[in-house]
C-alpha positions, 0 to 999 in steps of 0.5 A: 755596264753596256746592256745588250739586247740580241733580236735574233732573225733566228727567232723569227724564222723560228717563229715562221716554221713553227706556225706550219705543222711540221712532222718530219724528223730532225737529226740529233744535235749535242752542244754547240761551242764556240771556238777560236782558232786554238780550239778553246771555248770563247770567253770574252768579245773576240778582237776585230780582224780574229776568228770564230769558230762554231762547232756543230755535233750531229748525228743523222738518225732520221733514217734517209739523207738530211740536208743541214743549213747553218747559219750564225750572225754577228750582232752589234751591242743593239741587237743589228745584224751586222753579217750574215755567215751560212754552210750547208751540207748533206748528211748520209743515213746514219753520219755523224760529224761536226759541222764547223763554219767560220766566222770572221770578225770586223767590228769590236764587241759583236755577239754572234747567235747560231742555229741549224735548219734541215732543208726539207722542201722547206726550212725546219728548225732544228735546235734553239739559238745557241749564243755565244757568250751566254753562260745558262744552266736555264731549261726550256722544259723537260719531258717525261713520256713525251709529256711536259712536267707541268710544274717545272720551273728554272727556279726548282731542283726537285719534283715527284712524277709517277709513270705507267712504265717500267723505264722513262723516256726523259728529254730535256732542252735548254734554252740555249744550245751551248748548254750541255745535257746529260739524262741517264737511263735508269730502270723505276722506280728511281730519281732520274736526274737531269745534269746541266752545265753552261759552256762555262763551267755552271751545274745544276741537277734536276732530280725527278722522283719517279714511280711507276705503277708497272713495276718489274724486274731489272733487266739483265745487262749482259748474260755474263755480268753477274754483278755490277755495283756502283756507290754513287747508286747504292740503292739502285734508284740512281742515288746513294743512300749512306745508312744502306745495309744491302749494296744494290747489284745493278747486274739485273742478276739480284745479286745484291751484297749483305753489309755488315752494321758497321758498315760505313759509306762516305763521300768517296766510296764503300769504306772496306775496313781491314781489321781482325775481329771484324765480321766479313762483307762476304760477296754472293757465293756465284762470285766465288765460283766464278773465281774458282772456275779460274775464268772470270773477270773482275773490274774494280774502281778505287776512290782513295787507299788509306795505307797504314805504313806497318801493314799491306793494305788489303782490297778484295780477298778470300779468307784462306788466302788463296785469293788476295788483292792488296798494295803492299806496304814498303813499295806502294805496288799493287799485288795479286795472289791467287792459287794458294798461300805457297804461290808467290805474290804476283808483283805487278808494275801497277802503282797504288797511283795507277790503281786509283786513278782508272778502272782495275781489270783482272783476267784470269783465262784457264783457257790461255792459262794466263792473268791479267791486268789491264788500268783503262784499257792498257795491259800492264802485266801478265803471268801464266797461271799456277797451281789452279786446283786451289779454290778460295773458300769464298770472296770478302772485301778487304782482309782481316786476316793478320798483317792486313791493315788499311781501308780501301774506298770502293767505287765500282766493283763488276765481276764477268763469269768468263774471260773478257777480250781485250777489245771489251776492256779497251772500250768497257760499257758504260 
């Protein structure tokens, strides 16, 4: 195997520009990829007389005009620059574009390193070396608070902190560019995970266990969204937890869900298990008025249906059958009853497939006096409402009413006190 050493005159310009104070604030930069002509990431040398492509994210958030300086050089197997490519653009206040420079190739085995600079009145660094072939989930540091977590190291998952504020402000960089980050924004105390995957396909998770001694409340997400669950965080500490006996609500409303003892978590979800002489999981009463308000939105999200094949497969319900939702059990099609148990089941043309493989969203709007029902953002049917004097006597997981059979892996349940637009649910907050 040829060792190969890359000496960078990135990682001497970088070297220059940090010995100067610099202060002025740098564009956000996501991760560099390395492209051939197809748009596919480079995995291997590229052949002489082919091209590279390197693709560059940013976004111009520091308030004025930014003047970006790309650069990338070819390297042979001893680390000597053998070419030199640049492109230089000016950004406006608040653009967000992907820089693309290409590079052409002359020579057999050349690795190519990139960087960016932002020109101002000198050339500042922006980000670190992105190369193109390097397969790392290695992190320079993580910052917490704008301080460094002392004992990190490349070889470690895990750590406990513990922060004076209600939420922390996490920045993690890698080594190199071409490595994706991904930190979510949690409310503490909670574990805070840091998801890093190489350009090929490596992941590893950092997870921070991070208390606070300036506990409060968690914030309201929006003054309509009365329940928000989600199993992957079933503690609301951004973790799951599979002996919880409370569904965390991450609504902000404190509308969290009473589970049953029997009540069992796996790997794929809340198992909502539809059998007579079961106890109920009953959802707060303020879900049930909303659906009897006959203007609320429901979304859901699916893991698995385990159908039994004599019996309809029950989701979400109310025990006087005035409010079901359920698959049927001959055609595998989704079904929506609401308004009584003398109204016909509104049949939809949503299959079970479709059900479980993007976010439900049912809408009722007594104002329009339609329901409907959109996967990911399409509409996929609608009907005009009936009957709405009817009222559910309150709202359950699944059905133990006769008939009903089946378990249904929940992953995501909100519930919005008012009709959403379709523009909300074409783009749904995250």
């Amino acid at each position: 195997m040829k060792k190969t050493v890359f000496i960078s005159i990135f990682s001497s310009l970088i070297i220059i520009m940090l010995s100067i104070c610099v202060t002025a604030q740098t564009p956000e930069f996501s991760t560099v990829r390395f492209e051939d002509l197809a748009g596919n990431v480079v995995t291997s040398y590229p052949a002489s007389g082919t091209s590279v492509y390197v693709k560059m994210p940013i976004i111009n958030n520091t308030g004025g005009q930014a003047q970006i300086i790309l650069l990338a050089g070819c390297y042979d197997e001893n680390g000597g620059l053998i070419k030199l490519f640049s492109d230089k653009r000016i950004f406006l206040t608040d653009e967000a574009d992907t820089m693309s420079l290409r590079i052409d190739i002359t020579e057999e085995n050349l690795n190519i390193i990139a960087n960016a600079f932002m020109f101002n009145e000198r050339l500042i660094p922006c980000i670190k070396n992105a190369t193109m072939l390097k397969d790392s989930t290695d992190l320079s540091f993580i910052k917490i608070n704008g301080h460094k977590l002392l004992d990190y190291t490349n070889e470690g998952d895990s750590y406990n902190i513990t922060v004076n504020t209600p939420e922390a402000d996490v920045v993690a960089v890698a080594t190199d560019s071409t490595t994706d980050i991904h930190i979510k924004k949690i409310h503490l105390p909670g574990v805070i995970k840091v998801d890093i995957t190489s350009q090929f396909g490596q992941t590893r998770t950092v997870m921070i266990d991070c208390d606070t001694t300036n506990r409060t409340e968690r914030p309201i997400i929006n003054e309509h969204l009365i329940l928000s669950v989600y199993a992957q965080d079933n503690t609301g500490r951004n973790i799951i937890d599979k002996s919880a006996k409370t569904w965390a609500d991450l609504s902000g409303y404190q509308n969290d869900i009473t589970l049953n003892e029997d009540s069992v978590w796996t790997d794929k979800g809340f198992s909502a298990i539809s059998s007579t002489g079961r106890i109920p999981v009953t959802l707060p009463q303020i879900i049930c008025d909303a659906v009897n308000s006959y203007n609320f939105s429901l979304q859901f999200e699916l893991a698995d249906l385990s159908v039994i094949s004599t019996k309809k497969c029950p989701i979400i319900s109310s025990p006087n059958e005035n409010f079901v939702i359920y698959v049927e059990k001959d055609s595998q099609q989704a079904y929506f009853k609401f308004g009584g148990a003398t109204i016909d089941p509104w049949k939809l043309n949503v299959t079970k497939e479709q059900m479980l493989d993007g976010i439900n969203t049912i809408v009722v709007d007594s104002e329009v006096g339609t329901m409907s029902w959109y996967v990911d953002g399409s509409l996929i049917s609608e009907k005009d409402i009936r009957n709405s004097d009817v009222i559910a006597d309150s709202i359950i997981l699944s059905d133990l009413n006769d008939g009903y059979g089946g378990t249904a892996f929940i992953k995501s349940i909100s519930v919005y006190d008012r009709a959403l637009s379709k523009q909300e649910i074409e783009v749904p907050n995250e």
